[in-house]
TORDO-879308 format. One record per residue (C-alpha): residue in three letters; x, y, z. Coordinates in pm, whole numbers, padded with zeros to 5 digits, always signed. Example, Ala and Ser with C-alpha at 12.3 -4.5 7.8 and 13.67 -1.06 7.14 Angstrom:
residues 2
ALA+01230-00450+00780
SER+01367-00106+00714
***
This chain:
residues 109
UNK-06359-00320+09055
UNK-06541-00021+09146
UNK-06331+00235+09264
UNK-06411+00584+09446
UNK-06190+00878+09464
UNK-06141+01068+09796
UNK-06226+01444+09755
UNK-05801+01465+09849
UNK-05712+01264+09506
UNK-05740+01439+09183
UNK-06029+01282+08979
UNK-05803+01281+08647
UNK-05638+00980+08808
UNK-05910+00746+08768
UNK-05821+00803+08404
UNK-05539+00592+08423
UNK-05747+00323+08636
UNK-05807+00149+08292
UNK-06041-00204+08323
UNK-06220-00065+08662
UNK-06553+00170+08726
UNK-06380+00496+08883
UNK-06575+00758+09083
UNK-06497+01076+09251
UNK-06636+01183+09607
UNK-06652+01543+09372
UNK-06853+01400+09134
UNK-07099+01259+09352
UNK-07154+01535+09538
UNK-06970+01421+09825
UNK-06700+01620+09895
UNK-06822+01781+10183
UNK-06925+01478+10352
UNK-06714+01379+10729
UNK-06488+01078+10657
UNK-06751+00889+10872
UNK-07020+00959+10668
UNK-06805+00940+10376
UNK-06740+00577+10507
UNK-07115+00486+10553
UNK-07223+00656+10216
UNK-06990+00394+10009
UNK-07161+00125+10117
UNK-07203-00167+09879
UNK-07177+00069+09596
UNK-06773+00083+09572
UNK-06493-00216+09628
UNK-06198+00040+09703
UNK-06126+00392+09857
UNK-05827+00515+09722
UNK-05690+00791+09930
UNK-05366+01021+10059
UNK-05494+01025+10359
UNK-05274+00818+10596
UNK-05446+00901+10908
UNK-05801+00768+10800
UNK-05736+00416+10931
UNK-05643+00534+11256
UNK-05947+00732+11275
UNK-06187+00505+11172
UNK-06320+00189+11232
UNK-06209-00009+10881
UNK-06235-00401+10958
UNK-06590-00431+10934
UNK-06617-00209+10634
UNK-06744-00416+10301
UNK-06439-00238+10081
UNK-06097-00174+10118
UNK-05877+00095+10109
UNK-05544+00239+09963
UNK-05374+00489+10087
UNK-05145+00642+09830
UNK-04820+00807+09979
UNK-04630+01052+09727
UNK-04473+01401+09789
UNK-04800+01579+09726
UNK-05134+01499+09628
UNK-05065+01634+09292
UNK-05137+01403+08957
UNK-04756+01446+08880
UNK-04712+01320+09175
UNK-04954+01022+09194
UNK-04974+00936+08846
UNK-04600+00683+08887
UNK-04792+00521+09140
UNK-05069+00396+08934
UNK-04860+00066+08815
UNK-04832-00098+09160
UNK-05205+00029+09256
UNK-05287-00224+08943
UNK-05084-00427+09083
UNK-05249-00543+09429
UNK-05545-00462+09318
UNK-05649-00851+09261
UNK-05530-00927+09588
UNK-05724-00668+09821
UNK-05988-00789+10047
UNK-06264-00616+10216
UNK-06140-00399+10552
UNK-05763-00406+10414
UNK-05605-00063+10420
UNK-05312-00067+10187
UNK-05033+00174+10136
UNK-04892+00192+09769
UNK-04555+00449+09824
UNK-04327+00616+09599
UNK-03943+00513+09646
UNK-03821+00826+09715
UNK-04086+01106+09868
***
C-alpha cells in the first residue's frame, strides 16, 4: 500500500509501516500545502493518509477521494505516543477502501 504521512505525524513512523511504500508530506515538499490542496496533490499517487487530525473529515469532502484515510488518536502526536498504535493500523489496513476515514485509538488517552 502506498502510504503518505501528514506534515502532523512524525515521519519516523513510517519506519515501523514494514511491507508498505511510506511517504511524508515533509519529504515531498508538501508541508505547507492547505489540506485541500494537500487532498488534490495525493491523487492516484498514495492509497492512505494517515493523520491526527480528527477534524479533516469534517472539513473536507472525503467520499469521492480515490484513497482513504486514518486518523490516529493518541495523547499527542509524539512517536512515543503513536508508535503502540502501529499494530492495529496493520491491522485494518487490508480492509480499507477508497473514501473511508478510519480512526485507530489508544485505550486510554
Amino acid at each position: 500500500m502506498r502510504i503518505l504521512l501528514d506534515n502532523c505525524v512524525p515521519w519516523r513512523l513510517g519506519l515501523a509501516l514494514i511491507g508498505h511504500e511510506v511517504s511524508s508530506v515533509v519529504h515531498l515538499g508538501w508541508a505547507n500545502l492547505p489540506d485541500g490542496e494537500l487532498l488534490e496533490a495525493m491523487g492516484d499517487r498514495f492509497d492512505l493518509l494517515v493523520t491526527v487530525d480528527k477534524n479533516l473529515q469534517f472539513q473536507q469532502d472525503l467520499c469521492r477521494r480515490r484513497f482513504a484515510i486514518a486518523v490516529l488518536r493518541a495523547k499527542s502526536n509524539r512517536i512515543r505516543d503513536l508508535l503502540p498504535l502501529v499494530p492495529q493500523l496493520l491491522a485494518a489496513l487490508p480492509a480499507v477502501t477508497p473514501g473511508q476515514v478510519i480512526e485507530i485509538q489508544a485505550y486510554a488517552i
